[in-house]
ZAVO-90033 format. One record per residue (C-alpha): residue number from 1; x, y, z. Coordinates in pm, 1 decimal. Example, Ala and Ser with C-alpha at 12.3 -4.5 7.8 and 13.67 -1.06 7.14 Angstrom:
2
+-----+----------+----------+----------+
!   k !        u !        v !        w !
+-----+----------+----------+----------+
!   1 !   1230.0 !   -450.0 !    780.0 !
!   2 !   1367.0 !   -106.0 !    714.0 !
+-----+----------+----------+----------+
***
This chain:
407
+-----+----------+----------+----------+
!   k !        u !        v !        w !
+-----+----------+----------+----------+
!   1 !   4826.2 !  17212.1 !   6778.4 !
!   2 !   5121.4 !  17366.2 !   6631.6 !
!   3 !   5303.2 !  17057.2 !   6695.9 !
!   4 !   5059.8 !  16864.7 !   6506.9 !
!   5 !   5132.6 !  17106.1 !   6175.2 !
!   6 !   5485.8 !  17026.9 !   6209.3 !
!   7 !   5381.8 !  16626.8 !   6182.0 !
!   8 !   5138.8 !  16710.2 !   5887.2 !
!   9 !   5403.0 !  16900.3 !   5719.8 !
!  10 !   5656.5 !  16657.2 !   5691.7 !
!  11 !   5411.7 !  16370.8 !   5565.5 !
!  12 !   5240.3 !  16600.7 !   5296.8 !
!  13 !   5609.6 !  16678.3 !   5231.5 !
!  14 !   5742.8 !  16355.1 !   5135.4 !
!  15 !   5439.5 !  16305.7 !   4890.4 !
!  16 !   5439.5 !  16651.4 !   4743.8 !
!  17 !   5789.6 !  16629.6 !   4642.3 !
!  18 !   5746.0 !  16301.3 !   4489.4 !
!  19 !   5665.3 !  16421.3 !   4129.3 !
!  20 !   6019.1 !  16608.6 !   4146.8 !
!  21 !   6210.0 !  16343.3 !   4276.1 !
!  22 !   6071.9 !  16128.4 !   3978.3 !
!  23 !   6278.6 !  16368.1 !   3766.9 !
!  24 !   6576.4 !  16373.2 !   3933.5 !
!  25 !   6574.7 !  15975.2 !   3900.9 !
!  26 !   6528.2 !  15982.8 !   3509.7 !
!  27 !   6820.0 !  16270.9 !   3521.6 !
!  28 !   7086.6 !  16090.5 !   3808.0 !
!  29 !   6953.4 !  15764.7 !   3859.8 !
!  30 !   6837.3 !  15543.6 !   4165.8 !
!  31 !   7128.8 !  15498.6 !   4321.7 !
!  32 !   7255.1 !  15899.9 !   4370.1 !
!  33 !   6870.9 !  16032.5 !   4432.7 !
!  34 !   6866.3 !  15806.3 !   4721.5 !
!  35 !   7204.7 !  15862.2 !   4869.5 !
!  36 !   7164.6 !  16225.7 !   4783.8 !
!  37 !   6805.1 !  16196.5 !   4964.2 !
!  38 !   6885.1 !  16026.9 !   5271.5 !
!  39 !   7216.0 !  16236.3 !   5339.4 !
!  40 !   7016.6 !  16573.5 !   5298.0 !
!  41 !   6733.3 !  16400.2 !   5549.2 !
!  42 !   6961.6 !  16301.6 !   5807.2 !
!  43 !   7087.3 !  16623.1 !   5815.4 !
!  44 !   6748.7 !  16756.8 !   5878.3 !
!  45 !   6682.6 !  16554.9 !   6139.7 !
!  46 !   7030.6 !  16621.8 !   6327.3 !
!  47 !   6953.7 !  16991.2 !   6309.4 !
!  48 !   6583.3 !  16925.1 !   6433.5 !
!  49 !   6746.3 !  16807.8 !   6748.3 !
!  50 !   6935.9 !  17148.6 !   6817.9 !
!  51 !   6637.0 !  17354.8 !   6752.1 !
!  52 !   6530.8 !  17542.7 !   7114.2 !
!  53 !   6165.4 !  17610.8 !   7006.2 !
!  54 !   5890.9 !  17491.0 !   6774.0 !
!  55 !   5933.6 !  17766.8 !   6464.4 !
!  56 !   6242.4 !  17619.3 !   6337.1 !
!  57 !   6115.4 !  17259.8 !   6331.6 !
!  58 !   5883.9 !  17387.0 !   6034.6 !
!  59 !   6195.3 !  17394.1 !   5841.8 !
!  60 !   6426.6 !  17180.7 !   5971.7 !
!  61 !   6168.9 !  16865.2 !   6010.3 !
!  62 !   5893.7 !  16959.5 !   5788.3 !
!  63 !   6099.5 !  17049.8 !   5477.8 !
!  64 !   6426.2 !  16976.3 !   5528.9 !
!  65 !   6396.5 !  16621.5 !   5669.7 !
!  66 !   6071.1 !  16529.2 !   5489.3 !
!  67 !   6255.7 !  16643.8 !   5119.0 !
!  68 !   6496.2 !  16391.8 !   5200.1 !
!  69 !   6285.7 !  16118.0 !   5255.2 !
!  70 !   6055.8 !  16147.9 !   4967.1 !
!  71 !   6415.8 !  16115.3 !   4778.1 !
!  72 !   6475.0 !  15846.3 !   4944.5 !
!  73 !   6156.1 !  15650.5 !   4933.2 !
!  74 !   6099.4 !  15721.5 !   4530.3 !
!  75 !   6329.3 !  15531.7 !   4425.0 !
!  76 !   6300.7 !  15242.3 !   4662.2 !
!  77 !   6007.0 !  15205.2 !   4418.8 !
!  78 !   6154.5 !  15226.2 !   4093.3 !
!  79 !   6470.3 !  15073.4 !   4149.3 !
!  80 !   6277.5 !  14697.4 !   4201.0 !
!  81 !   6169.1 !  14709.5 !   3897.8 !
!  82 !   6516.8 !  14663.8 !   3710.5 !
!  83 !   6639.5 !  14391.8 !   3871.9 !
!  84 !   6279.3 !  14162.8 !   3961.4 !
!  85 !   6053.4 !  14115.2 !   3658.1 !
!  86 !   5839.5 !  13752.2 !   3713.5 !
!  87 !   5873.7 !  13759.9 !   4122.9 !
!  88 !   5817.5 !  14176.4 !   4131.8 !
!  89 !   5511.5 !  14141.9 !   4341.8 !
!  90 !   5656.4 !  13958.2 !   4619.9 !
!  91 !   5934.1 !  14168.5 !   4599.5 !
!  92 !   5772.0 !  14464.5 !   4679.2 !
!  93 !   5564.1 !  14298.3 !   4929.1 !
!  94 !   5823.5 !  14170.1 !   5115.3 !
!  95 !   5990.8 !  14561.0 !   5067.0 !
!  96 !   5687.8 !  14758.2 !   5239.2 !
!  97 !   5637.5 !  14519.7 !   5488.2 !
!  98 !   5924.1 !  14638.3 !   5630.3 !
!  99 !   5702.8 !  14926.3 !   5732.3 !
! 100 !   5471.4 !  14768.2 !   5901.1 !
! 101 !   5714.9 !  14620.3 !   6092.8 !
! 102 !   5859.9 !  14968.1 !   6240.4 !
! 103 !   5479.0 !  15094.1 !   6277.5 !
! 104 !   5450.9 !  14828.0 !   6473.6 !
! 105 !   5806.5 !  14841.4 !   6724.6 !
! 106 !   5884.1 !  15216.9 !   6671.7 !
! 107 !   5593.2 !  15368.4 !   6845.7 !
! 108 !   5728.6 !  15149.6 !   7178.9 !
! 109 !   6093.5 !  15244.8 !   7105.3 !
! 110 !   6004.6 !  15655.4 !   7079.7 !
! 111 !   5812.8 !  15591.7 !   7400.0 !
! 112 !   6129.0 !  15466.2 !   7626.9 !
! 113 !   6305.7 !  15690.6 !   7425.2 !
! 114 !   6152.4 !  15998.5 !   7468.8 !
! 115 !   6077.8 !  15890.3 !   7881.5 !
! 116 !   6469.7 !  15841.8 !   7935.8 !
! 117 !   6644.5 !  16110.6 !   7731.5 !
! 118 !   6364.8 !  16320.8 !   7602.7 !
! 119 !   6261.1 !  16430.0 !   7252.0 !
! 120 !   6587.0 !  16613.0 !   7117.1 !
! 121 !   6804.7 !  16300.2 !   7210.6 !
! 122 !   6561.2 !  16075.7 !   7011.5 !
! 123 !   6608.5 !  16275.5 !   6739.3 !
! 124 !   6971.6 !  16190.5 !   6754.4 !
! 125 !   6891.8 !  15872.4 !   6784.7 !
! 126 !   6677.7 !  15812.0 !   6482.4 !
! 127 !   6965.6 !  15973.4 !   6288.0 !
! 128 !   7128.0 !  15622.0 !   6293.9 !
! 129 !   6803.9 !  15468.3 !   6076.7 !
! 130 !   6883.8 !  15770.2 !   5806.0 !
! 131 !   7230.3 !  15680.2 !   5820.2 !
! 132 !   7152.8 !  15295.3 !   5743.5 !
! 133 !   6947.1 !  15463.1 !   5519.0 !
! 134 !   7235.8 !  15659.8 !   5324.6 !
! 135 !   7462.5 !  15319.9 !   5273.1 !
! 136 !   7165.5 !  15106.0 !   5184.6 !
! 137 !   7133.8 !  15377.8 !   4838.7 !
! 138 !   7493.0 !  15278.1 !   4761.7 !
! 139 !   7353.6 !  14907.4 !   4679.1 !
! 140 !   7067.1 !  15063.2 !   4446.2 !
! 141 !   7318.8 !  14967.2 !   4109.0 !
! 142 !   7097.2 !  15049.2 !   3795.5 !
! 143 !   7037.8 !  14796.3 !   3543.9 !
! 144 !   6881.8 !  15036.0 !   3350.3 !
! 145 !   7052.3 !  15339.6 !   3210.0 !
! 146 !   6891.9 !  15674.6 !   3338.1 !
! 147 !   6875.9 !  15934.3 !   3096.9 !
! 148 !   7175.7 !  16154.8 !   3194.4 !
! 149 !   7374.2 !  15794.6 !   3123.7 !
! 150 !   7187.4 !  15763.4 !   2770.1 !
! 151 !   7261.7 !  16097.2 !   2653.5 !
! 152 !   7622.2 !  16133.5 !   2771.9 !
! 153 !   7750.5 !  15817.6 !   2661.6 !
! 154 !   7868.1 !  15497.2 !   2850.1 !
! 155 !   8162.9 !  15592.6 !   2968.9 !
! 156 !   8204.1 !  15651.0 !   3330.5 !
! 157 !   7905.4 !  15377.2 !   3393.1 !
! 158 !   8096.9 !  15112.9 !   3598.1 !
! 159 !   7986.8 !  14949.8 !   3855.4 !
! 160 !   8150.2 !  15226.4 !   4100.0 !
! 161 !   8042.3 !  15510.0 !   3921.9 !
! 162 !   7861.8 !  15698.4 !   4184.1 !
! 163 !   7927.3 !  16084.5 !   4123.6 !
! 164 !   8070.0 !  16150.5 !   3770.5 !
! 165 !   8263.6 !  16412.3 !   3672.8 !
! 166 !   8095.0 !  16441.3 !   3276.2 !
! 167 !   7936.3 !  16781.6 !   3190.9 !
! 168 !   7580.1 !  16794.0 !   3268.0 !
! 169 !   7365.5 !  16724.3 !   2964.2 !
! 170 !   6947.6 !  16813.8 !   3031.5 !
! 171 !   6685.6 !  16553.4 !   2923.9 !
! 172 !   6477.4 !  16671.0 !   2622.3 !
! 173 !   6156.0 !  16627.7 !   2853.7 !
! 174 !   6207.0 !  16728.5 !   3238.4 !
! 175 !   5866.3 !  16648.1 !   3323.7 !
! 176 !   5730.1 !  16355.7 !   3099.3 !
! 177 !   5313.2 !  16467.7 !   3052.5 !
! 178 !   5353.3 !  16222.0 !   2779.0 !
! 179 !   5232.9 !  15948.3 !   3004.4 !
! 180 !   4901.7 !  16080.2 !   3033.8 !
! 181 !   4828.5 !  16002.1 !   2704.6 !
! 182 !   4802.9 !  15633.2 !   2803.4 !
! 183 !   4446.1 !  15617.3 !   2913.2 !
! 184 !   4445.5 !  15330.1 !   3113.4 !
! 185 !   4763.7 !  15522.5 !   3329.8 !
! 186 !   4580.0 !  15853.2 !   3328.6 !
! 187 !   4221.2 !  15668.4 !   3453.4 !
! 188 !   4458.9 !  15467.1 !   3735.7 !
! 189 !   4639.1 !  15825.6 !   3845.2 !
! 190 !   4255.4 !  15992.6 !   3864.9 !
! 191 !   4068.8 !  15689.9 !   4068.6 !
! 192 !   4352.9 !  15647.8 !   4311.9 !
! 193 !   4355.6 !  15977.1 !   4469.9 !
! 194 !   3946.5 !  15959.0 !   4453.9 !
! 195 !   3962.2 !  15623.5 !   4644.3 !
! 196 !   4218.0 !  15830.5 !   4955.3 !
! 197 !   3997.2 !  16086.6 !   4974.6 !
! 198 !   3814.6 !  15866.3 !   5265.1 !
! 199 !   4122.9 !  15599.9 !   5323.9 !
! 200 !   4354.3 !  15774.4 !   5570.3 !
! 201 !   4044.4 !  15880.1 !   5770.7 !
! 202 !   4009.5 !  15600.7 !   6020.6 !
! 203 !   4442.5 !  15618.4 !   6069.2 !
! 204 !   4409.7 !  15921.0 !   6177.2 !
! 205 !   4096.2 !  15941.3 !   6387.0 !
! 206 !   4062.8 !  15542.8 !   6504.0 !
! 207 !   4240.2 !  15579.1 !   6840.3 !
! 208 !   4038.6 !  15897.2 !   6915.0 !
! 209 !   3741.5 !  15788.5 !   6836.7 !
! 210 !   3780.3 !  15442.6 !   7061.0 !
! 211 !   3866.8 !  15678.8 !   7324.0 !
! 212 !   3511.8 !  15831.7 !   7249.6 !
! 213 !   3357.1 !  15510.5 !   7240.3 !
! 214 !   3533.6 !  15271.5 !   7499.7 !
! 215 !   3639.0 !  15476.7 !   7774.8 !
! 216 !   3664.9 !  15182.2 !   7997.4 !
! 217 !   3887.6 !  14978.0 !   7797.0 !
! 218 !   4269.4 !  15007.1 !   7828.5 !
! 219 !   4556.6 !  14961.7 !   7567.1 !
! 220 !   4347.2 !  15145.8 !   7288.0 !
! 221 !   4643.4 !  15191.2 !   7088.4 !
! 222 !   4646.2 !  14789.6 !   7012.9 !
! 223 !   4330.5 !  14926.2 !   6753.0 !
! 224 !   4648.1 !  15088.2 !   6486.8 !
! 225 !   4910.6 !  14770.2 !   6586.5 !
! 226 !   4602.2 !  14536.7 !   6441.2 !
! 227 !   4600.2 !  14701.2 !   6128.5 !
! 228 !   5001.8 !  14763.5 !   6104.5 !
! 229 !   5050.5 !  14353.0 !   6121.0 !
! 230 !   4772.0 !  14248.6 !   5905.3 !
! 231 !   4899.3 !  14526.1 !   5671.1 !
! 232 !   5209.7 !  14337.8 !   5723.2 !
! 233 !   5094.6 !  13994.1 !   5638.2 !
! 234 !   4872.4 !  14139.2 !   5309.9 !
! 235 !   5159.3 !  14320.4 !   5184.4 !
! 236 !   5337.9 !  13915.5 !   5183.8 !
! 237 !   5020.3 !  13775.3 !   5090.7 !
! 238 !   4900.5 !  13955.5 !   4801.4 !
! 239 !   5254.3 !  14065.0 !   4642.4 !
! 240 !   5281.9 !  13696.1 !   4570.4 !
! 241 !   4936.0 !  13630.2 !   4499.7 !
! 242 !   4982.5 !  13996.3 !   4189.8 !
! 243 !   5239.9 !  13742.2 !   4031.0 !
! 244 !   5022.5 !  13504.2 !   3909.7 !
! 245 !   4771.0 !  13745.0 !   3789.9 !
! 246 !   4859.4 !  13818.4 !   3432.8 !
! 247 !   4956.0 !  14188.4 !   3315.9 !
! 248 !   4694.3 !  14501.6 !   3398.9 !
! 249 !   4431.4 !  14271.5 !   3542.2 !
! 250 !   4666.5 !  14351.9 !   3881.7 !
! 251 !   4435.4 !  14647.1 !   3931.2 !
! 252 !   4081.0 !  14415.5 !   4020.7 !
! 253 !   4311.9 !  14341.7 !   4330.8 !
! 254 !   4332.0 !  14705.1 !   4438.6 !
! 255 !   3957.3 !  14733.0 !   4323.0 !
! 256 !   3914.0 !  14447.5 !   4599.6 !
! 257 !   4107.2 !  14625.3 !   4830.2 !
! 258 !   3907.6 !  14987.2 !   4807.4 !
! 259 !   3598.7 !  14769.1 !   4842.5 !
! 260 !   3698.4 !  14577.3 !   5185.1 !
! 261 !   3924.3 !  14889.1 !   5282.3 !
! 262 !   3550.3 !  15128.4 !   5218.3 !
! 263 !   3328.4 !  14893.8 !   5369.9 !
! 264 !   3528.6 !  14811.5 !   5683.0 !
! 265 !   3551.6 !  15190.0 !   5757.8 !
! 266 !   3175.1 !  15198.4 !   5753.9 !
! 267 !   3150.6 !  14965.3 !   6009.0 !
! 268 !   3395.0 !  15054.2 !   6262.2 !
! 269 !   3032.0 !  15333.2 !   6400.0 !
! 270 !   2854.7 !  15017.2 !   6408.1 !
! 271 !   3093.0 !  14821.3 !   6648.0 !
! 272 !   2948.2 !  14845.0 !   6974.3 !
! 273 !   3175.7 !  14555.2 !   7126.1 !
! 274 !   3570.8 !  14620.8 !   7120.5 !
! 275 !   3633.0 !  14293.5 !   6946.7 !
! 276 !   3456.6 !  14357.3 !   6709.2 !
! 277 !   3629.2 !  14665.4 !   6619.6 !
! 278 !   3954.9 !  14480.0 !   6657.7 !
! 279 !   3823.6 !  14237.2 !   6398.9 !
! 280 !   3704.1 !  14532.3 !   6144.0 !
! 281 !   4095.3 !  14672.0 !   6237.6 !
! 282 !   4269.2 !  14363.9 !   6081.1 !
! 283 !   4080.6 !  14309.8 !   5788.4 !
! 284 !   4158.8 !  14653.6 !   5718.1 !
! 285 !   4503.7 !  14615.2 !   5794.5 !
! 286 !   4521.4 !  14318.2 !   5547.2 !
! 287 !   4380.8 !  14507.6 !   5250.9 !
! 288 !   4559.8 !  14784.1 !   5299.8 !
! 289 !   4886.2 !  14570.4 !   5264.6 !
! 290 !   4703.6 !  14480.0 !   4931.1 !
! 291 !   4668.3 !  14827.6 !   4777.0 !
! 292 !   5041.6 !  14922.9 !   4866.9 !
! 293 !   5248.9 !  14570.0 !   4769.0 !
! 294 !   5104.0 !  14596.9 !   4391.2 !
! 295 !   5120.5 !  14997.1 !   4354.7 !
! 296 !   5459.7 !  14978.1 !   4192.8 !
! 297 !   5380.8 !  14641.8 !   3987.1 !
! 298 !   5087.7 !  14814.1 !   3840.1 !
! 299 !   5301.5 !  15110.0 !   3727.4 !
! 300 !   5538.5 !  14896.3 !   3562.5 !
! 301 !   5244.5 !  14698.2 !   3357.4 !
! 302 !   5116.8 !  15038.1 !   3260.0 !
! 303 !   5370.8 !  15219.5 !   3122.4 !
! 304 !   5683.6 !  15020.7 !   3136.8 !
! 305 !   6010.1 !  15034.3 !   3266.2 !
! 306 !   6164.4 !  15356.0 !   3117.1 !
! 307 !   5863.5 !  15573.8 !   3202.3 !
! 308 !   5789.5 !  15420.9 !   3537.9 !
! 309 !   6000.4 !  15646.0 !   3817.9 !
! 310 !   5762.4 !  15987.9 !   3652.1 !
! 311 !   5462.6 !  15727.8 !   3685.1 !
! 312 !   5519.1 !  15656.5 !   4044.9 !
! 313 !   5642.2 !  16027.8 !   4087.2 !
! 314 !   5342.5 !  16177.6 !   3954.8 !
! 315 !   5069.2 !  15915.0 !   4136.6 !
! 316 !   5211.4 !  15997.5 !   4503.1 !
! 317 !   5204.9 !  16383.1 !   4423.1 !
! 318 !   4880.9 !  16358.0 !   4333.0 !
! 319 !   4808.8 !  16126.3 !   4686.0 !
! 320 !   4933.3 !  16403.9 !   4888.6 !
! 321 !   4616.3 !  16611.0 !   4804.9 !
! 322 !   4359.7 !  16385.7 !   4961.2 !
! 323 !   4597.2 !  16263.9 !   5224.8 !
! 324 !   4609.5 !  16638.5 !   5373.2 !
! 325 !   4296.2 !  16718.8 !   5304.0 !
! 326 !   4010.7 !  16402.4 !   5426.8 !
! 327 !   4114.5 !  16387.8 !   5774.1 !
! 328 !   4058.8 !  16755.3 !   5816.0 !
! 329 !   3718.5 !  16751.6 !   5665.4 !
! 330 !   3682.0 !  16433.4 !   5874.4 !
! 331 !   3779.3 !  16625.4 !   6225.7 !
! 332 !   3545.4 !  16937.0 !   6101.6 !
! 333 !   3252.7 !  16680.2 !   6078.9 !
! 334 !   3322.1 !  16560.4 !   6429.3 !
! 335 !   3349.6 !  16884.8 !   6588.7 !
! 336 !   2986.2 !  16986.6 !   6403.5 !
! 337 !   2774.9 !  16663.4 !   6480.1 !
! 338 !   2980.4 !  16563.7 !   6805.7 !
! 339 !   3064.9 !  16203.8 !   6690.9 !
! 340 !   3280.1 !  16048.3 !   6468.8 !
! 341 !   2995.0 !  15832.8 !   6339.6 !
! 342 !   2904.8 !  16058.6 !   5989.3 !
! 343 !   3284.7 !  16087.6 !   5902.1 !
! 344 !   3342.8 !  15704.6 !   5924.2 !
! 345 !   3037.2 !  15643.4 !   5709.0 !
! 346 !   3134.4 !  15918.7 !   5460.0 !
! 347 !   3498.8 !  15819.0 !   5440.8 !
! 348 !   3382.3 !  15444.9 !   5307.3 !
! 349 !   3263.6 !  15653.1 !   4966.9 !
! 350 !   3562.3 !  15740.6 !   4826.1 !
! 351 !   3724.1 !  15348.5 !   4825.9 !
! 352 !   3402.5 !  15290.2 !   4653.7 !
! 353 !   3375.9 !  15517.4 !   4414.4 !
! 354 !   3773.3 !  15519.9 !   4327.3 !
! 355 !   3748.4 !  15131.2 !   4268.2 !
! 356 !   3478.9 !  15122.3 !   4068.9 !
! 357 !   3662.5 !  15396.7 !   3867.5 !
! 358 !   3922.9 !  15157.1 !   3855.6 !
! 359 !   3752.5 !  14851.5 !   3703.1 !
! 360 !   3769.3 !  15017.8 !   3391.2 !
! 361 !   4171.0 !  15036.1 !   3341.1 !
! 362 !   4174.1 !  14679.7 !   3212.7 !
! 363 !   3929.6 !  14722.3 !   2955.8 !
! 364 !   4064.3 !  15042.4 !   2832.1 !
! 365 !   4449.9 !  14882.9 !   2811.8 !
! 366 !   4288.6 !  14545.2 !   2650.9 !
! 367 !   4091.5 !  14821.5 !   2404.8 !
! 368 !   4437.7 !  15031.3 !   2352.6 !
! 369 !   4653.3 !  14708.1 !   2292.6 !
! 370 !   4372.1 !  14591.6 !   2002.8 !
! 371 !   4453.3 !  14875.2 !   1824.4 !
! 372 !   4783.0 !  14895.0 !   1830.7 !
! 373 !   4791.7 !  14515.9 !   1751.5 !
! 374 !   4570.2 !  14598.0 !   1411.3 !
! 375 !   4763.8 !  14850.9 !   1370.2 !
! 376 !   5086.9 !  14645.9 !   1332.7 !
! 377 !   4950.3 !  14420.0 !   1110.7 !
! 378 !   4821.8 !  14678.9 !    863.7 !
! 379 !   5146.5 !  14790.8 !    846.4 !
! 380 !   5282.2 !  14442.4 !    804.8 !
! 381 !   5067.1 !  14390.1 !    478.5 !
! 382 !   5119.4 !  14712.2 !    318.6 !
! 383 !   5496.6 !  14638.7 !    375.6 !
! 384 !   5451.4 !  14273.5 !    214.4 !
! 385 !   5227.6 !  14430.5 !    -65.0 !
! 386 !   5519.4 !  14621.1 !   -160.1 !
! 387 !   5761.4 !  14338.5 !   -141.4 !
! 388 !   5538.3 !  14175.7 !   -345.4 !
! 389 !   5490.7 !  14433.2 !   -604.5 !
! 390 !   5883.4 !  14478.9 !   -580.5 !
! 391 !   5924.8 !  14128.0 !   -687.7 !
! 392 !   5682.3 !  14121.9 !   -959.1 !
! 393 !   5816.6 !  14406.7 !  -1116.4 !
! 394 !   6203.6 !  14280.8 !  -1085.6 !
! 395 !   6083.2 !  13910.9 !  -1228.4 !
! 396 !   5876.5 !  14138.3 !  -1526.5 !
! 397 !   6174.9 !  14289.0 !  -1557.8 !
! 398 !   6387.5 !  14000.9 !  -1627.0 !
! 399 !   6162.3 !  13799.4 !  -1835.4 !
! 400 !   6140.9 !  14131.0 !  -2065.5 !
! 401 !   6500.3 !  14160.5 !  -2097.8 !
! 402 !   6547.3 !  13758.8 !  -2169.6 !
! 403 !   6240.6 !  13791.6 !  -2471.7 !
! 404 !   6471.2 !  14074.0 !  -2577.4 !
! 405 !   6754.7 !  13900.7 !  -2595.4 !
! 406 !   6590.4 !  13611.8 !  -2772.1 !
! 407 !   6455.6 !  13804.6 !  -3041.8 !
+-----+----------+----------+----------+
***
């Protein structure tokens, strides 16, 4: 059990930390966060393998390594977005599907791993991927100035300029609130976190509840691989598919997904045949790759470029609440009714309810962008009125001073 903490830890960890990280990316920039990020993680994870009991893991792996990441990870997100504008959905697609590949291969390389030199030697093994990790940040060259750059001046900003040696200068605004003042943002950070309240329910109870279920079948852990290549193939699919949808209307896509992604966990109680199940498992798999290849695009249409790393930052922070709290509740319900039955059926609600909460956003930016639009043009008239007015009185002007001169 305590082992299990350590696990929950780190993953409510990287999330947590996410809103933070957001700032240091406005402050230092893509590149440095990440190399910072990954070096500070892979030294968590070297000193997890030289621990001798399971306290110090708590630290070493659950804050440690799991701070690094999220430093990591955040701007993986952000950084896309200044270099890929038209093709940004595949982009990311193609991106995160690199994680479905390793949920697919790792869970078979930790197993000979851990089998022929045991757990601290894997450890020291992984260290390698955090290492790739750390050079891979050095290729994160920003194409957009962060705001220690804008305030400081150009100088300094080459193309090598990892680690300056200019005087620190603080942004006006560490933590930028002002982004919740765009509705259609601020309605898109509250129905996401509603929608997860039920979505990381069946990836964390699936393989026991299978094991509840079909007793007599064997390989139940092909139920999660399902999911981790379909994810793999939406994540392609629909990242290409988000660039020919136009603007904010990128969101009915994740709507889609919470309603397939709900559904499908209502009906994994009702599969009483384990191909069926399978079948639930990788259309779930394929809408999940949905909602995650056109999280970042969505930011981007939302509140644009310079305010995007807070409104990624801020989104995942507030994901770590219902990611540590639903499969809990989930569990709790299992251990009171003596099935996982109630907990699948009650963890299809939130996808519902979080995209219908989402079908709004379009509408409310279309609404917003009106405005602004009539706006604009009031203030174009008023400014030709007075150009207007300018001239007459400059021409009234003239033709006075001519009749003067005549008479």
């Amino acid at each position: 059990m305590f082992a299990a903490w350590v696990g929950s830890l780190s993953m409510g960890m990287i999330f947590f930390c996410c809103p933070i990280v957001s700032v240091f990316t406005d402050i230092f920039g893509c590149r440095r966060t990440a190399v910072v990020g990954a070096a500070v993680g892979f030294i968590g994870l070297m000193s997890s393998s030289f621990v001798s009991s399971i306290e110090p893991l708590y630290f070493t792996y659950g804050i440690i390594f799991a701070c690094g990441c999220s430093f990591a990870y955040q701007p993986s997100l952000v950084i896309l977005g200044h270099y890929f504008k038209k093709r940004l959905g595949l982009v990311n697609g193609i991106v995160t599907a690199g994680s479905s590949v390793f949920t697919i291969l790792l869970p078979f390389l930790l197993r000979v791993l851990i089998d022929h030199v045991g757990l601290f030697h894997t450890l020291r093994v992984l260290c390698i991927f955090m290492f790739v990790l750390f050079l891979a940040g050095f290729t994160y060259r920003p194409l957009t100035s962060s705001a220690k750059d804008k305030e400081s001046g150009s100088k300094g900003s080459g193309r090598f300029a990892l680690f300056s040696r200019r005087k620190f200068t603080p942004p006006n605004r560490i933590f930028n609130f002002a982004i919740f003042k765009v509705t259609a943002y601020a309605v898109w950070a509250a129905g996401i976190p509603l929608a997860l309240f039920g979505y990381f329910v069946p990836y964390v109870h699936l393989v026991k509840h299978v094991n509840e279920r079909f007793q007599d079948q064997e390989n139940k852990e092909v139920v999660l691989m399902c999911i981790g290549i379909t994810s793999g193939v939406g994540r392609l699919l629909f990242g290409r598919l988000a660039d020919y949808v136009p603007g904010v209307k990128k969101v009915y896509l994740q709507v889609l997904s919470f309603l397939f992604i709900g559904l499908m966990s209502m009906m994994i109680p009702l599969c009483s045949v384990f191909g069926a199940l399978i079948a639930v498992c990788l259309i779930m798999g394929l809408f999940d790759g949905c909602f995650i290849s056109i999280m970042a695009p969505i930011a981007f249409e939302l509140v644009g470029p310079q305010d995007v790393s807070q409104a990624i930052g801020f989104l995942l922070g507030f994901m770590s609440i219902p990611m540590t709290v639903g499969p809990p509740i989930a569990g709790l319900l299992r251990d009171k009714l003596g099935s996982y039955d109630v907990a699948f059926y009650l963890a299809g609600i939130p996808p519902l309810l979080g995209g219908a909460v989402l079908c709004f956003i379009p509408w409310i930016h279309s609404k917003k962008q009106r405005e602004i639009s009539k706006t604009t043009a009031g203030e174009k008239s008023e400014k030709m009125l007075e150009n207007q007015n300018s001239l007459l009185s400059s021409s009234s002007g003239i033709f006075k001073k001519e009749y003067d001169s005549i008479i």
